[in-house]
N, C-alpha and C positions, 0 to 999 in steps of 0.2 A: 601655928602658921596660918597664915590668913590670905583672904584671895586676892591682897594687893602687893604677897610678898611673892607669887609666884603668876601673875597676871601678864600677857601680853601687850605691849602698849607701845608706838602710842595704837589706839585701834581704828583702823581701813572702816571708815562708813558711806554708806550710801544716802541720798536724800529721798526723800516718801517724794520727791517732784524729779527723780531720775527714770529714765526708763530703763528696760530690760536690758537692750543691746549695752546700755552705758554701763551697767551692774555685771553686766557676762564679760566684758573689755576690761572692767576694773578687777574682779575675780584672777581673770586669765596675766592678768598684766603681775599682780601681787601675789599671783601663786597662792590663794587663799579660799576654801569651801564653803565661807558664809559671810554676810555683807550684814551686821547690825545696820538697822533702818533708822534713819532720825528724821523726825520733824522740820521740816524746810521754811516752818511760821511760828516754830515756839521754843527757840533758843538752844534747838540741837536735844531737846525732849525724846528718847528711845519712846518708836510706836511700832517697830516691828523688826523681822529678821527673815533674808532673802537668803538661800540656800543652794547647793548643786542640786539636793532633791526637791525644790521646789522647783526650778528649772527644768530637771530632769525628764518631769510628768509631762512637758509641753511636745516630748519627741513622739512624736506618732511612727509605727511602722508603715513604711508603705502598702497601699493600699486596705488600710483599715480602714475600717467604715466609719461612716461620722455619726455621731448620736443626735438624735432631734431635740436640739437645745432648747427650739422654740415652746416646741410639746410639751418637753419637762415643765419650763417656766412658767407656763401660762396653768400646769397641774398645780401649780402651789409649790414647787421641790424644793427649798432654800439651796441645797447640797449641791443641785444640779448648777445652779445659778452662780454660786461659789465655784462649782468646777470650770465653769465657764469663761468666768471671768483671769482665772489663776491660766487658763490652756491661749487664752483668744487677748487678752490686753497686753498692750505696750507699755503700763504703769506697773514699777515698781510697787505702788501703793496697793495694788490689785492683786499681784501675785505674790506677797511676803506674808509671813507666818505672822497674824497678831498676835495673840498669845502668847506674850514671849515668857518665859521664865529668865530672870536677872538675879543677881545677888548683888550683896553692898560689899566695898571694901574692905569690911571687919569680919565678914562671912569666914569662919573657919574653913578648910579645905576639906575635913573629913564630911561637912555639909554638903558641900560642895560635892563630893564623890557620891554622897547617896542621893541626890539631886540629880546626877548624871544617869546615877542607874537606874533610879522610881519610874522618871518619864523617857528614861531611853534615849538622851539626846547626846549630843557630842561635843556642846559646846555652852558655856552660860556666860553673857556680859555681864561685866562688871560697873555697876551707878552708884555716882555720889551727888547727892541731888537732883535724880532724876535724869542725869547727865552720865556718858558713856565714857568710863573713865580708863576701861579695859578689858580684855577676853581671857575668859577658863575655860583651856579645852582640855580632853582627856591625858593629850599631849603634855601639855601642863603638868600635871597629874602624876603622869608616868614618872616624867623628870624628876619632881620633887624627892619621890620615892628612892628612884636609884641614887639620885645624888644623896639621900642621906643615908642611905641602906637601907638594916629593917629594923634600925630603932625610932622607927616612927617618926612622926613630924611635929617636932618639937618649937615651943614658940620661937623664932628669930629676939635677937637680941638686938636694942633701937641700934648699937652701931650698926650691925650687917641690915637694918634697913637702907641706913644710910647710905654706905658702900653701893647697894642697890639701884640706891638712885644715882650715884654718881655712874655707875658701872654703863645706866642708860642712857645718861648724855655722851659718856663716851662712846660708845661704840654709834651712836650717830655723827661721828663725827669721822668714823671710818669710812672712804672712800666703797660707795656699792651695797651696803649691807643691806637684806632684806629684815628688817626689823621682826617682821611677824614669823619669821625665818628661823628666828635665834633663841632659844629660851634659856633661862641662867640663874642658878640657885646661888645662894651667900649662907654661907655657917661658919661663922667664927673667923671669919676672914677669908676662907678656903671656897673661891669662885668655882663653879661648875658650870659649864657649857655646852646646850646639844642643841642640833638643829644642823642647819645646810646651810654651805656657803658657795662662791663662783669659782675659787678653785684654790690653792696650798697659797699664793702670796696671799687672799684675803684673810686667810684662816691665822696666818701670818700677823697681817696688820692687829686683826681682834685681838689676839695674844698680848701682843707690843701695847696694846690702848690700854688692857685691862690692870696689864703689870703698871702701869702708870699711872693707876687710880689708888688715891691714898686708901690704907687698911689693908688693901689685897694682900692677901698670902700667899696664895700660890694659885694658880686658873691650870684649870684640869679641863681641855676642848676634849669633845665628842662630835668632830663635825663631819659631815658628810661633803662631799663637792657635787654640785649639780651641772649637768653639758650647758655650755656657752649658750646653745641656742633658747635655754629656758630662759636666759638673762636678756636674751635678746642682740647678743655680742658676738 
């Protein structure tokens, strides 16, 4: 199994020319902890990744003291000048993690899991050509697992990729669904579904889309229902 058989898509990006407030509204709006950063002059090119904890650092408790930025900078500090920039600008481009670590679509999953745990992160896009093709988060991860038990994660078979892709168009075509919301394994025909939906009709409709997609065998939901007001309804 590979990280384009178990990848969230399509993936919620930000541009390196959005600001902060537009990345925090986007976040909040999609229900989602991190914003892959793309390129806004080189064809949608991954240069970075904007986070809750990259945000998070900008909250100051009241009345803390403010550190003399200037003093640092003018001492030589790089670090300080960095922190500066990530607490004090309104550019996404300023405060996103560059160092991203990505994987490619053929990237194994069990890579993929010791990648998550080496540098401690929670989440790795997915490039093909350089271009953000989808996201692995731990989430991912999990599902994989339970949906196949614990005989391990066996290659997929090219029809259940297929299925896969059909499975995608369909449930975009379900009235409401948060895409990044939903993750969904294929083995041998037999759909697996976990994530959160807006309440028992949409979990409903997914059902109804799924059993309508040629191959399916049978769809096993695991869905949670989230309150009206995350939806915005």
């Amino acid at each position: 199994m590979k990280a384009k058989d178990i990848m969230t898509r399509p993936v919620i990006t930000a541009s390196s020319a959005s600001t902060v407030e537009d990345a925090v509204h986007l976040m909040l709006e999609k229900h989602i902890s991190a914003l892959p950063v793309i390129d806004a002059d080189d064809n949608g090119r991954l240069v970075g990744i904007v986070s809750e904890g990259d945000l998070m650092r900008r909250v100051r408790k009241p009345g803390s003291s403010r550190r003399s930025w200037w003093l640092e900078a003018f001492g030589s500090d790089a670090g300080a000048i960095e922190e500066f920039l990530k607490l004090r600008s309104d550019h996404v481009s300023d405060v996103m993690t560059r160092n991203v670590i990505s994987v490619e679509e053929d990237t194994p999953v069990a890579d993929i899991a010791r990648l998550l745990e080496k540098h401690r992160i929670k989440r790795v896009p997915v490039v093909y050509d350089g271009n953000v093709t989808g996201i692995v988060s731990r989430a991912n991860l999990l599902h994989a697992l339970s949906a196949l038990g614990t005989s391990g994660l066996p290659e997929p078979a090219e029809t259940d990729r297929t299925i896969r892709d059909r499975i995608h168009e369909a449930l975009q075509d379900v009235p409401g669904v948060a895409m990044n919301l939903v993750n969904y394994t294929v083995e041998s025909g037999k759909v697996s579904v976990l994530g959160v939906v807006q309440d028992q009709r949409q979990q409903d409709a997914i059902r109804v889309a799924l059993e309508n997609v040629p191959g399916v065998r049978s769809v096993d939901l695991h869905l949670g229902h989230l309150p009206a007001w995350v939806y915005g309804v």
